[in-house]
Structure formats: C-alpha cells, structure tokens
NUMAR-955273 format. One record per residue (C-alpha): residue in three letters; chain; y negated, z, x negated. Coordinates in nm, 3 decimals. Layout:
N
keke:ala | koldren:A | v:Y | w:Z | u:X
...
END
This chain:
333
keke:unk | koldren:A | v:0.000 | w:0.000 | u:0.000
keke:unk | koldren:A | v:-0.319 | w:-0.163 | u:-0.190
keke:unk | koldren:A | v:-0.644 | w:0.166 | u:-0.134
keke:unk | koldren:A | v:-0.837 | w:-0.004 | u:0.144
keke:unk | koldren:A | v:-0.481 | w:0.011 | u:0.377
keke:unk | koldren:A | v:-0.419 | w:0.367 | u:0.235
keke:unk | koldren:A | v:-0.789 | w:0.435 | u:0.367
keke:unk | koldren:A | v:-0.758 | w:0.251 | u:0.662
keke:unk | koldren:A | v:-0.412 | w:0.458 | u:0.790
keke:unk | koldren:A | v:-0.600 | w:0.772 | u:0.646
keke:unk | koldren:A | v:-0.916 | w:0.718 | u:0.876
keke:unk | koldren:A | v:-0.734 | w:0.590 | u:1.161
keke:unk | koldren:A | v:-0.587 | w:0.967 | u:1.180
keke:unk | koldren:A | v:-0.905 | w:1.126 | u:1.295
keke:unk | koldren:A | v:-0.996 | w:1.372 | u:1.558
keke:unk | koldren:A | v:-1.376 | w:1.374 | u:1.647
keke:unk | koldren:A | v:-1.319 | w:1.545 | u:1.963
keke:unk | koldren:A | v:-1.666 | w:1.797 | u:2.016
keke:unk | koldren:A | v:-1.839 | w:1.665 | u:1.702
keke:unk | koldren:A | v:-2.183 | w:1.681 | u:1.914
keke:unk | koldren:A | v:-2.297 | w:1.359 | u:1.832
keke:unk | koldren:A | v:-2.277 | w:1.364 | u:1.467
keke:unk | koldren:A | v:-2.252 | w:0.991 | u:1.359
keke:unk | koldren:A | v:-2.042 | w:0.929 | u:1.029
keke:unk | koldren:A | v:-2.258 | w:0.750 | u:0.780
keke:unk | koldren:A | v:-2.071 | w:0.407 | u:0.655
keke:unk | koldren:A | v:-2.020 | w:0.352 | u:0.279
keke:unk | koldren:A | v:-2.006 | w:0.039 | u:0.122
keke:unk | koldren:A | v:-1.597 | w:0.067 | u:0.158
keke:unk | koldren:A | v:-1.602 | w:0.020 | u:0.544
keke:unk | koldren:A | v:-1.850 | w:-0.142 | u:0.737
keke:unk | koldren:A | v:-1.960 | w:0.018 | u:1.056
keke:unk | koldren:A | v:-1.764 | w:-0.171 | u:1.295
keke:unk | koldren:A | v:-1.440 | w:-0.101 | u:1.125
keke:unk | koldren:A | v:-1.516 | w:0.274 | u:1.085
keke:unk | koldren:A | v:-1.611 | w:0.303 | u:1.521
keke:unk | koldren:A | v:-1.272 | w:0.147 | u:1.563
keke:unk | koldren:A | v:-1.118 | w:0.431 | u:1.357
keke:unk | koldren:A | v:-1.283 | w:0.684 | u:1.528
keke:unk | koldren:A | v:-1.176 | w:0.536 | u:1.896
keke:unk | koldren:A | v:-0.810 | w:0.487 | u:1.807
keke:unk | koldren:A | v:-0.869 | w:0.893 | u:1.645
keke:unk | koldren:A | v:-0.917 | w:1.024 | u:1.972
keke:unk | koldren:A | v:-0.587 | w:0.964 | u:2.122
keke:unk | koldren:A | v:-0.468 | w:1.179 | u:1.894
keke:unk | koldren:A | v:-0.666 | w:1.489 | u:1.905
keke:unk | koldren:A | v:-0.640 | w:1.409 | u:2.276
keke:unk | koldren:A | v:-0.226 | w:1.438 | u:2.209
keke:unk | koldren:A | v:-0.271 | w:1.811 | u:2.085
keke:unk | koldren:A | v:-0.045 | w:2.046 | u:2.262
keke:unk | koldren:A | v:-0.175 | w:2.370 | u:2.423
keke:unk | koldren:A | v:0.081 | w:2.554 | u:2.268
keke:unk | koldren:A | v:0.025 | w:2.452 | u:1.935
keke:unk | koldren:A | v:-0.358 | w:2.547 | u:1.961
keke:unk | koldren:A | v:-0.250 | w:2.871 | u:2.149
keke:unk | koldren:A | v:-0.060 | w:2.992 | u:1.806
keke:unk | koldren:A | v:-0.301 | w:2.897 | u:1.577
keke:unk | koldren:A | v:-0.543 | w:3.228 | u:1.517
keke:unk | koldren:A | v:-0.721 | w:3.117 | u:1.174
keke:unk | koldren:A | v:-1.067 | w:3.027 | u:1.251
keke:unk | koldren:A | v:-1.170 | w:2.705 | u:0.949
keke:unk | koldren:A | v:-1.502 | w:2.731 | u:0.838
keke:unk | koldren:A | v:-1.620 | w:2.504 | u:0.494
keke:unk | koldren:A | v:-1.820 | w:2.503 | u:0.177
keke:unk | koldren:A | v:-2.110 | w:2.294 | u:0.120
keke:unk | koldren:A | v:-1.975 | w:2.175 | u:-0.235
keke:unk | koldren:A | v:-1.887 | w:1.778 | u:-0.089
keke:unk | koldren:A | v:-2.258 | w:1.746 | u:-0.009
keke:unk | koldren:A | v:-2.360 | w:1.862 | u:-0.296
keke:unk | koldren:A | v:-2.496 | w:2.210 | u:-0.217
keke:unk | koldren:A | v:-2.584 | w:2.341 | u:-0.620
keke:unk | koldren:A | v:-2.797 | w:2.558 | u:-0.749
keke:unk | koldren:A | v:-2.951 | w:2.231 | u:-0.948
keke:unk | koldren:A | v:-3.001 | w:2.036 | u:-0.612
keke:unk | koldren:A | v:-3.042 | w:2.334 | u:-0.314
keke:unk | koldren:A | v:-3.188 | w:2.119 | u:-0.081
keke:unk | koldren:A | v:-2.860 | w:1.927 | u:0.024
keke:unk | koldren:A | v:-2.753 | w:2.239 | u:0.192
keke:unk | koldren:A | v:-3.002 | w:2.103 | u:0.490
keke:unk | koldren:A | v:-2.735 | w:1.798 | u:0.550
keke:unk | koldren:A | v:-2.436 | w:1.988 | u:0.501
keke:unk | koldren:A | v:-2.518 | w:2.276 | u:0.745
keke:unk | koldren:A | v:-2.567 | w:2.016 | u:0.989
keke:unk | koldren:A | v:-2.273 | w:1.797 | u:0.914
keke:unk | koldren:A | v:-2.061 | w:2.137 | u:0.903
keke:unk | koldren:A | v:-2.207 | w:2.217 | u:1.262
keke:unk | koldren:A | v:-2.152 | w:1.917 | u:1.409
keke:unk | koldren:A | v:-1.849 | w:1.887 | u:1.373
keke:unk | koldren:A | v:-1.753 | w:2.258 | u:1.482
keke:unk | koldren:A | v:-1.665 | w:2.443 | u:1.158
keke:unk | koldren:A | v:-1.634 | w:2.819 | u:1.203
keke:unk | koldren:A | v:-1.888 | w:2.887 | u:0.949
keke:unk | koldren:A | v:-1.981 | w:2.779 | u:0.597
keke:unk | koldren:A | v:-2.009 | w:2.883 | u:0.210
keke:unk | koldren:A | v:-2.216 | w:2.817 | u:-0.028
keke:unk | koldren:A | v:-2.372 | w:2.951 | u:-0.354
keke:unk | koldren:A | v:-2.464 | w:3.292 | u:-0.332
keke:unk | koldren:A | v:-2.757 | w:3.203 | u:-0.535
keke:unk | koldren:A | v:-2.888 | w:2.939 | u:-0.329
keke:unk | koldren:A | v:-2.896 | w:3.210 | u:-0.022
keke:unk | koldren:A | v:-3.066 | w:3.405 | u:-0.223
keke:unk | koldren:A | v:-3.307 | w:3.141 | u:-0.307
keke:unk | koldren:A | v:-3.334 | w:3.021 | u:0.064
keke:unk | koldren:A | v:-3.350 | w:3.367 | u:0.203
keke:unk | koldren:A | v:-3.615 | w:3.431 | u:-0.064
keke:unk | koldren:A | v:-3.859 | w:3.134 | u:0.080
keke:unk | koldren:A | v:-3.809 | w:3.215 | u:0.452
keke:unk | koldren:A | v:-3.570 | w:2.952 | u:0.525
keke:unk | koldren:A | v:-3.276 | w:3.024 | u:0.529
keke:unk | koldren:A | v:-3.284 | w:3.194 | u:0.891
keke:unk | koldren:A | v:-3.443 | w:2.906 | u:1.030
keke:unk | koldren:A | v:-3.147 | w:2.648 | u:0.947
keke:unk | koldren:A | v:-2.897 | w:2.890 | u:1.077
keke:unk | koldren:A | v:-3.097 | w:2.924 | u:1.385
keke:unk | koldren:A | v:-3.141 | w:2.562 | u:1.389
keke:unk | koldren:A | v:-2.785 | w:2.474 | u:1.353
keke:unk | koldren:A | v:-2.574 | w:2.751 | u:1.500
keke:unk | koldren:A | v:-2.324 | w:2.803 | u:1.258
keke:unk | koldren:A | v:-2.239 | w:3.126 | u:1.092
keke:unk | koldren:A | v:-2.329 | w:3.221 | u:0.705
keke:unk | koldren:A | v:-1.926 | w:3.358 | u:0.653
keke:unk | koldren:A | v:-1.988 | w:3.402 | u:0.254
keke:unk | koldren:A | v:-2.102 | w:3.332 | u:-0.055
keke:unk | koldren:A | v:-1.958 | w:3.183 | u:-0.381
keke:unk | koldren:A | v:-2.097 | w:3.321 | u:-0.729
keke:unk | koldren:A | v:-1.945 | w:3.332 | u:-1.081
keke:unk | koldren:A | v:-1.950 | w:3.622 | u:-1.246
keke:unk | koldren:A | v:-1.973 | w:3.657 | u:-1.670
keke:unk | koldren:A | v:-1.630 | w:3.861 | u:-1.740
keke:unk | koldren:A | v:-1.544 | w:3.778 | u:-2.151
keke:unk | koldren:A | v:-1.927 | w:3.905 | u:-2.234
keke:unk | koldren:A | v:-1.933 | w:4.254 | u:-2.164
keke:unk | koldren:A | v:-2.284 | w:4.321 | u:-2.290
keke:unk | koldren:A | v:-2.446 | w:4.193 | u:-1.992
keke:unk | koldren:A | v:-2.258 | w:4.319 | u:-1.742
keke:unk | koldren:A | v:-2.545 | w:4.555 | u:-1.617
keke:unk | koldren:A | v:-2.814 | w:4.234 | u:-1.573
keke:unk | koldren:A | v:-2.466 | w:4.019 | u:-1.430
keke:unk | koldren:A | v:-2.366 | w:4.317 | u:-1.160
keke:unk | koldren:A | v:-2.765 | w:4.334 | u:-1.098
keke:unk | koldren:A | v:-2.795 | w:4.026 | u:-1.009
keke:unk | koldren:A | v:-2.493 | w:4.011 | u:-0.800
keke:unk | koldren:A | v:-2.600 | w:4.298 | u:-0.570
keke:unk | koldren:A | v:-2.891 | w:4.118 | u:-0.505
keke:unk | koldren:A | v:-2.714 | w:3.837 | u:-0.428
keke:unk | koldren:A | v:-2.456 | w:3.999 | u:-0.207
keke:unk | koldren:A | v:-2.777 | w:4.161 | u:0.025
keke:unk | koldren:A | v:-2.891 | w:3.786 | u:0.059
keke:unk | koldren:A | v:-2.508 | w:3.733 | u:0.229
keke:unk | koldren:A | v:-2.509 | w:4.023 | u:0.399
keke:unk | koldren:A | v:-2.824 | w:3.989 | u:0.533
keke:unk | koldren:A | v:-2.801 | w:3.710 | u:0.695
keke:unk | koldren:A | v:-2.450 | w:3.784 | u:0.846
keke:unk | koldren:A | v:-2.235 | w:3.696 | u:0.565
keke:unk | koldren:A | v:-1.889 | w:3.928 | u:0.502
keke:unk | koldren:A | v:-1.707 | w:3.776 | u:0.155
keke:unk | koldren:A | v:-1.850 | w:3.767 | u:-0.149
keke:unk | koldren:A | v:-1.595 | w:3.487 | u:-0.365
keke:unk | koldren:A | v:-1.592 | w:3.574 | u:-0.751
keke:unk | koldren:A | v:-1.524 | w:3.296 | u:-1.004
keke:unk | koldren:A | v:-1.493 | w:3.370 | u:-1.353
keke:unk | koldren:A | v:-1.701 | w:3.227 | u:-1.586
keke:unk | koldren:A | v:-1.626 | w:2.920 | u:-1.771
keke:unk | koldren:A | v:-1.462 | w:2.902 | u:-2.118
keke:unk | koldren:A | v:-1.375 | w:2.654 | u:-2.402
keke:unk | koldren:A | v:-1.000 | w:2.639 | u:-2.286
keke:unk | koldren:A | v:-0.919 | w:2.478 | u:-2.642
keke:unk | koldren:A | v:-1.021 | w:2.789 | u:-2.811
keke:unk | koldren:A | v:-0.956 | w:3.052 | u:-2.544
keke:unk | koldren:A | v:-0.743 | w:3.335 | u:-2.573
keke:unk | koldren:A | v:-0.656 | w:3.513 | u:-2.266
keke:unk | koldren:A | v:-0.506 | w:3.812 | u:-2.416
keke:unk | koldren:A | v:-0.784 | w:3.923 | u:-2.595
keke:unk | koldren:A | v:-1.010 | w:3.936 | u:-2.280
keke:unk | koldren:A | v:-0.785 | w:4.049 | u:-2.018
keke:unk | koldren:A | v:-0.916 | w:4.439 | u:-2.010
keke:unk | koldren:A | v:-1.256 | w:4.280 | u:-1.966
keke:unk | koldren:A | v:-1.205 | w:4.036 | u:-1.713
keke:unk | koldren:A | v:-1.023 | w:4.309 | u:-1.504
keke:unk | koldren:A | v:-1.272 | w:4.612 | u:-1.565
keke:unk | koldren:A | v:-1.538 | w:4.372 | u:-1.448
keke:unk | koldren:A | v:-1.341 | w:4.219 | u:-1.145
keke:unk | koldren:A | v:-1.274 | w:4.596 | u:-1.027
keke:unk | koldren:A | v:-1.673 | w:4.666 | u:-1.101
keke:unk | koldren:A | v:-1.825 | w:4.351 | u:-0.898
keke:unk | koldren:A | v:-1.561 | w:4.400 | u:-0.624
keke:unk | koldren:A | v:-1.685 | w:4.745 | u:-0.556
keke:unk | koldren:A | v:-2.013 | w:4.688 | u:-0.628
keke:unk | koldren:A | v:-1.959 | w:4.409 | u:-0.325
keke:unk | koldren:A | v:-1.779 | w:4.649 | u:-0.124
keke:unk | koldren:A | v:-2.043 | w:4.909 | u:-0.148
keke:unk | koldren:A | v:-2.319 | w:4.669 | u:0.074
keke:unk | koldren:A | v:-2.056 | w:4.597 | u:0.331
keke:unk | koldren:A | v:-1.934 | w:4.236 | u:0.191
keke:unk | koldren:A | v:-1.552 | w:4.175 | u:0.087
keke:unk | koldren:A | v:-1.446 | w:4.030 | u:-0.239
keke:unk | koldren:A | v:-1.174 | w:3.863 | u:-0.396
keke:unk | koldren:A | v:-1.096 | w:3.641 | u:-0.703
keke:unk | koldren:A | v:-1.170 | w:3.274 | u:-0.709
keke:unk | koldren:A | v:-0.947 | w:3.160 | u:-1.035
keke:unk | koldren:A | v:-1.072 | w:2.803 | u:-1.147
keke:unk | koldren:A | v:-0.982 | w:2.550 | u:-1.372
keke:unk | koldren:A | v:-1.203 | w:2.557 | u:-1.682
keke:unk | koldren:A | v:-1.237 | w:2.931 | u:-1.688
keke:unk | koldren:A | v:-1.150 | w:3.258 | u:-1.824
keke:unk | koldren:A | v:-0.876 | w:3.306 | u:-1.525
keke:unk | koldren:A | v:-0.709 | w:2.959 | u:-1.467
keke:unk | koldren:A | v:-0.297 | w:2.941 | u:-1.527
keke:unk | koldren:A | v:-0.065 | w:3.072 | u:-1.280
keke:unk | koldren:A | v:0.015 | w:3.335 | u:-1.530
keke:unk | koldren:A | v:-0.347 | w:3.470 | u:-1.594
keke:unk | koldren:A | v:-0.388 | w:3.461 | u:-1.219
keke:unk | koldren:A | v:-0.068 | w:3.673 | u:-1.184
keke:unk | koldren:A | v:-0.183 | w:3.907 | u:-1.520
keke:unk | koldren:A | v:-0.506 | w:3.943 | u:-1.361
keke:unk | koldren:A | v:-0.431 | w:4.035 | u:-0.980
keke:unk | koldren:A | v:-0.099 | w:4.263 | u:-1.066
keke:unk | koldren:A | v:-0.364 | w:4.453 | u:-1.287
keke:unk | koldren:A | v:-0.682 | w:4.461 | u:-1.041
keke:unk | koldren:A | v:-0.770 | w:4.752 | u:-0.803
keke:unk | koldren:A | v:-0.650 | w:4.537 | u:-0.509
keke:unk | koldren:A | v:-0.876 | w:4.831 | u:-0.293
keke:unk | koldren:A | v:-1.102 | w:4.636 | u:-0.405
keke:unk | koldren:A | v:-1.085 | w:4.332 | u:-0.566
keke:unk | koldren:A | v:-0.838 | w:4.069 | u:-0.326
keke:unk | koldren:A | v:-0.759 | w:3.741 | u:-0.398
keke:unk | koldren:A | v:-0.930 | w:3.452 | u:-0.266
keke:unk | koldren:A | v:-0.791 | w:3.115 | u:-0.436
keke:unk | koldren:A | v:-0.851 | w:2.775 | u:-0.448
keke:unk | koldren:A | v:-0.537 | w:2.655 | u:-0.370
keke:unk | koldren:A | v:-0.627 | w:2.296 | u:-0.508
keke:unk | koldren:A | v:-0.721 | w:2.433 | u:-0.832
keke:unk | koldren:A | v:-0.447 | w:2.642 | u:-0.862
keke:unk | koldren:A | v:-0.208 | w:2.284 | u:-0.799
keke:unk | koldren:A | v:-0.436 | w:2.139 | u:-1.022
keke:unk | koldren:A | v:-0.395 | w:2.408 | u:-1.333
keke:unk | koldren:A | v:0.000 | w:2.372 | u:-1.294
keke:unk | koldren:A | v:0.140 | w:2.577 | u:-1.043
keke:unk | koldren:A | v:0.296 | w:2.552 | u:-0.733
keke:unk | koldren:A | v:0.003 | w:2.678 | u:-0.441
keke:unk | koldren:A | v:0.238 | w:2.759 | u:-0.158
keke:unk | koldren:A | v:0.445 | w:3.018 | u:-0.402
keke:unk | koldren:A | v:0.125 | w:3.182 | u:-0.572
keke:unk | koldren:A | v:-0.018 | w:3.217 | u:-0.191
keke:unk | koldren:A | v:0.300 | w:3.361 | u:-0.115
keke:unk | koldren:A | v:0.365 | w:3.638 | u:-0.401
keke:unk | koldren:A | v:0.005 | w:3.774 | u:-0.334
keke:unk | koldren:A | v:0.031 | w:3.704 | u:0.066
keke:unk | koldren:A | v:-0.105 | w:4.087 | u:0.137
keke:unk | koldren:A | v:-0.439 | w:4.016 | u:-0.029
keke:unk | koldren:A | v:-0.503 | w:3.664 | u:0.067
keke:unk | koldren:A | v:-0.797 | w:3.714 | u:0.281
keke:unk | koldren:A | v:-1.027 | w:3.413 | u:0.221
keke:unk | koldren:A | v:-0.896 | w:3.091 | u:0.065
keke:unk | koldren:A | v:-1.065 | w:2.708 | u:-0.034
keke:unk | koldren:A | v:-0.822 | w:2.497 | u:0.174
keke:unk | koldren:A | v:-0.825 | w:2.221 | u:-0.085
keke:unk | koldren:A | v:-0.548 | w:1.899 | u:-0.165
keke:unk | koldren:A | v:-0.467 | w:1.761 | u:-0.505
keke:unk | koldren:A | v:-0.330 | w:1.450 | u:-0.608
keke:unk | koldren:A | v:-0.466 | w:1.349 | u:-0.941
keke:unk | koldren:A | v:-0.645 | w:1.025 | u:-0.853
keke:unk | koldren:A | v:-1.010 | w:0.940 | u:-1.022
keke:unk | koldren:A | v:-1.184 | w:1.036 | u:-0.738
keke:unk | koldren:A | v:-1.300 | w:1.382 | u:-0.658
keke:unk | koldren:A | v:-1.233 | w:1.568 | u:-0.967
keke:unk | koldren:A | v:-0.847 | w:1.470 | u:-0.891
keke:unk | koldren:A | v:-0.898 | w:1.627 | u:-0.536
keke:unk | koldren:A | v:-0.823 | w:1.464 | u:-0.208
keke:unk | koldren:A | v:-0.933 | w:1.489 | u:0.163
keke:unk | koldren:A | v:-0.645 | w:1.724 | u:0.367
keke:unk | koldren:A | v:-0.345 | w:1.591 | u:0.358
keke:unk | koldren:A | v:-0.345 | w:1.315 | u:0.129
keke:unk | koldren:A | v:-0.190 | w:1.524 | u:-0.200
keke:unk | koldren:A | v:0.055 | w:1.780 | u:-0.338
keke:unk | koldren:A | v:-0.044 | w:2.112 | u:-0.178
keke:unk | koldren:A | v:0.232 | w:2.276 | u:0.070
keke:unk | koldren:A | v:-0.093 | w:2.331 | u:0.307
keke:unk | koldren:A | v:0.120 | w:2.377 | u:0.574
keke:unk | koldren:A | v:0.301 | w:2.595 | u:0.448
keke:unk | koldren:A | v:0.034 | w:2.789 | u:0.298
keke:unk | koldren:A | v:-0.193 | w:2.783 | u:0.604
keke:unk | koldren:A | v:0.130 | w:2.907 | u:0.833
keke:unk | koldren:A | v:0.183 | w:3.195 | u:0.565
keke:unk | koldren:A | v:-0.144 | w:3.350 | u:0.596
keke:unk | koldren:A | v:-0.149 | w:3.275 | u:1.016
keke:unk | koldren:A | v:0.142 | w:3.529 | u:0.994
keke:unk | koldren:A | v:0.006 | w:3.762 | u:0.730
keke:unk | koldren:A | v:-0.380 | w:3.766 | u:0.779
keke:unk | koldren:A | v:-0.463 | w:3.581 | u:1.088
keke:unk | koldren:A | v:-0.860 | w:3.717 | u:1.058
keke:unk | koldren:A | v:-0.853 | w:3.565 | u:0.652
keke:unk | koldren:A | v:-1.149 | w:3.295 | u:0.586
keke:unk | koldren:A | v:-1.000 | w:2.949 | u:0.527
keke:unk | koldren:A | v:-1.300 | w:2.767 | u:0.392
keke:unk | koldren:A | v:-1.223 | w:2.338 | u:0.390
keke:unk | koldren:A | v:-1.341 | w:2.215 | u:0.067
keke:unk | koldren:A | v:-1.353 | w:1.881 | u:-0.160
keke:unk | koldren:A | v:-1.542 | w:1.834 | u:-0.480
keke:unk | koldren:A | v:-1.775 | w:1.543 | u:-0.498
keke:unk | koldren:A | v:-1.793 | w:1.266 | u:-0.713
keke:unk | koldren:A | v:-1.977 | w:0.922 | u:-0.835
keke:unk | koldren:A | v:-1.841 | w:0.614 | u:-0.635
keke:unk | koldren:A | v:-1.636 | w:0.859 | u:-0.370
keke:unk | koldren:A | v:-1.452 | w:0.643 | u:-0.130
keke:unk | koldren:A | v:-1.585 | w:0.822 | u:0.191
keke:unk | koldren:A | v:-1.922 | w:0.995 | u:0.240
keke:unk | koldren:A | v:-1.924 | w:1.408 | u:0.281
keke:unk | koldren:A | v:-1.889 | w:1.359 | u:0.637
keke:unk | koldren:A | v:-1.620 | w:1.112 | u:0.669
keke:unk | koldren:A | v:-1.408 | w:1.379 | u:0.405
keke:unk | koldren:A | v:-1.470 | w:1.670 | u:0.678
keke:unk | koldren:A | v:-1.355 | w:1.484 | u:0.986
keke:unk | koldren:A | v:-1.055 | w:1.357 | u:0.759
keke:unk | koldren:A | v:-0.982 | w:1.734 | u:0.729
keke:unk | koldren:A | v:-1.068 | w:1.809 | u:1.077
keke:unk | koldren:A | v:-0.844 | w:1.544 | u:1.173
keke:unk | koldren:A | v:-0.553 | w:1.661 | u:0.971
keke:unk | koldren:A | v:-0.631 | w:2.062 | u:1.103
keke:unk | koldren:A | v:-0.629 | w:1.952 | u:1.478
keke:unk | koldren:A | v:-0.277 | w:1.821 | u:1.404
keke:unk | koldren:A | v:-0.193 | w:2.138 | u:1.275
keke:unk | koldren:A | v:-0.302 | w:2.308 | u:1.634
keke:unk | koldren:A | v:-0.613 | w:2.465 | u:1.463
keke:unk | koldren:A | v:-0.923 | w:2.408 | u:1.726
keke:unk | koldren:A | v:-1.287 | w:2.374 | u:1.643
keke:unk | koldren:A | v:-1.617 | w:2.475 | u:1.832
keke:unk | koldren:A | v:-1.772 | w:2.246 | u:2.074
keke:unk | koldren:A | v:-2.073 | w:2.089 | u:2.044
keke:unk | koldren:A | v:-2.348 | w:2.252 | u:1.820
keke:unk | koldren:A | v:-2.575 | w:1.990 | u:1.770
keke:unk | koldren:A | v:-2.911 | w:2.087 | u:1.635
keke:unk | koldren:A | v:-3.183 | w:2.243 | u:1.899
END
C-alpha cells in the first residue's frame, strides 16, 4: 500500500460526530474535496458505536497542545489548539506549565478557557534532577508554576527529567539525585493541591525501561506516581503495555501516544497506526484507575502529512471505536 492509500484508509476511519463545527484545514496531501468525502463516509462509523461499549468506557481523554505547537518559544499557538481541542470535545488539555504561568501572568489565560470551555486538567514541566545545586531556584520555580495550574483548575502536575548527553550519561551515578528530587517536587506539588507523577522521556536523565523501573521501585510513590508517555517508552525499547502494567497502581495520568518509526513525527504516529498495545494499555488502566488522565498526544514535525487537527480527529476516530465518548459541541462563544 503506496502512503497516499495508507492515508486515505487512515482518514476514511474518522468519527467527527459533535465536533461543533470545527472545519479540518486541508494540507497540500489532500485536497478539500477528497478530505469532506472522508469525513462523510467517517460518520457511519461513529454512528455504528454500540451503547454498551460507550457504557463501559469510564476514562474521560483530554490532550496536550504539543501537535500545534504549544512551546514555551512560540506560546501563542496555544490560542489554535485550545480551540481545535474544544471543538472536537476533548475532556481537557495540557500544556507547559510555564506557558500557564506566562498566560495567567498577562490576564489571559482565563479568558481562552472561558472562551472555549474546556478544562485546564494539568501542566507539563521538566524538572533539573543530575544538578543538585539548583534545586532550591528549580523547586521555586516549580511551585510557582504549579499555583498557575492550580489556579486556574488544573489537578496534575507531569515531571520530565531534564535532558542529558545519552552518549556520555551514566545513570548510576545520578540515580540518588534524580530520586531525592522526584520525591522533593512531588511533594512540593502535592502540598498546593496538584498531583504528580514521572514523565520518563527519551533524551533524558530517566529514559530505558530499566531506569524507569530503578527510578519508580525507589520513589516515595505517596508522592511521586507515574505518569508515562507510553510512545516514548515504545520508542526507548520497551514494551508499553508491560511497563503500564508492572506499575498499574500508580498510573494515574498517561500521554496516549503510537510509535512506528517512520520520518514523520519524531517516529510517532496518529492512534492506531503503530506498535503500542493501546488497547491493551487503555483497558488496563479502565480497570485499575478509571478517574486517571489520558492525555492524546503527537509530536509535530516539518512536512507532517496531516495538519494538528486532522491528527486529533484521527485519534478521536480511533477512541470512539474503542467506546470512549467525547463532549458535544463546545464551539467558541
């Protein structure tokens, strides 16, 4: 199957049902008459969902910002993914704690929430956990951070390592430190009302299946839970489904993310197109921790074969398959 017919199948999978008029943009890859037929011949299948299936499902899927491109270097996209996210009824969203900070900062931040109805659900920093002699400014800065969150409604603070030369990196040597400072940040979050787990992420000081184990069996899981990426964690070499599995108990917020190791996307995929058990993984936690945060994510790229919308209703499409439901309409007021 040559990309464009792998694309074609993909898109003519998706369920738009209660997207409240939010209109896909078209990419240069499908022109706009092909992409309405996709969506029409989508709707007799979110149409096919069973009650039953949608009666068992308990998660409620929110979604990071990341696909839009949501950084702390460009802030502003957060306008367009809020109400992309909304529109197409995502529980809530994520994005950098530092850009709510920023946002909250200006005075705008409540406006876009009120604009959009759709909840704040948490916040994504990384944390410095190797250099130990500015933990005091770090864990500063991350309570003021994690006020931002809370303030505006906010319950999960995520905590990603920092990054590392991998080449040079020795685990080992920094494992006391990466714990002690997990244990401090998690408090620290737990202290102004906000949860907190770890993020592990490729290119950091916590990234193998076996610091990720070293690290959690370690932690003060009153604390600290976990909260992977379970693309990144297919991505660094391990199998997802088993790593959700052995740390089920303390899975309470999770980037739903596929893998498949193509040039778009940092290697990522839209849901269900790669490697990752999601299923699996996404019926694990329903039984385990049915109130957890699954947050739908994709990392963007140059050239990307769909826009950041057309990726979310791919995932949306694939999750209404699955049973999970969405909000209706939420269009902007």
């Amino acid at each position: 199957m040559n990309a464009k017919a792998a694309k074609d199948q993909r898109l003519g999978g998706l369920c738009v049902l209660g997207t409240g008029g939010g209109r896909p943009a078209v990419t240069s890859t499908m022109n706009r008459r092909d992409f309405g037929k996709t969506i029409v011949a989508g709707l007799g299948a979110a149409a096919c969902q069973s009650l039953s299936a949608a009666e068992s499902r308990k998660l409620k899927i929110g979604c990071t910002a990341l696909i839009w491109g949501a950084l702390p270097r460009t802030p502003d996209n957060l306008t367009a993914a809020v109400r992309d996210m909304a529109s197409l009824g995502f529980h809530g969203f994520e994005t950098f704690a530092s850009i709510i900070n920023d946002w909250d900062a200006k005075g705008r931040l409540a406006q876009l929430l009120d604009e959009h109805r759709i909840p704040l659900i948490s916040g994504y920093s990384t944390v410095q956990l190797t250099d130990t002699s500015t933990r005091k400014e770090n864990l500063a800065q991350l309570i003021q951070w994690g006020k931002a969150v809370k303030k505006h409604g906010g319950r999960f603070m995520v905590l990603a390592p920092n990054g590392v030369k991998r080449d040079e990196y020795a685990f080992a040597a920094h494992k006391a430190a990466i714990v002690a400072g997990l244990n401090e940040y998690a408090k620290a979050m737990n202290d102004i009302g906000l949860g907190a787990g770890l993020h592990q992420h490729t290119g950091t000081a916590v990234e193998s299946r076996d610091e990720t184990y070293a690290v959690m069996e370690a932690a003060d899981t009153r604390y600290l839970k976990f909260a992977p990426d379970v693309g990144q964690l297919q991505k660094g070499g391990a199998d997802a489904a088993k790593v959700v599995k052995d740390f089920l108990p303390i899975t309470v917020h999770m980037h739903l993310k596929d893998y498949k190791g193509w040039e778009h996307f940092a290697g990522y995929c839209p849901l269900g197109e790669g490697k990752v058990d999601l299923k699996a993984i996404l019926d694990m936690v329903e039984s385990a921790n049915p109130n957890a945060n699954i947050m739908h994510e994709l990392d963007g790229s140059a050239n990307a074969p769909y826009t950041p919308l057309q990726t979310a209703q791919i995932g949306k499409g694939y999750l209404q398959k699955l049973g999970y439901t969405f909000r209706g309409s939420s269009s902007s007021r």
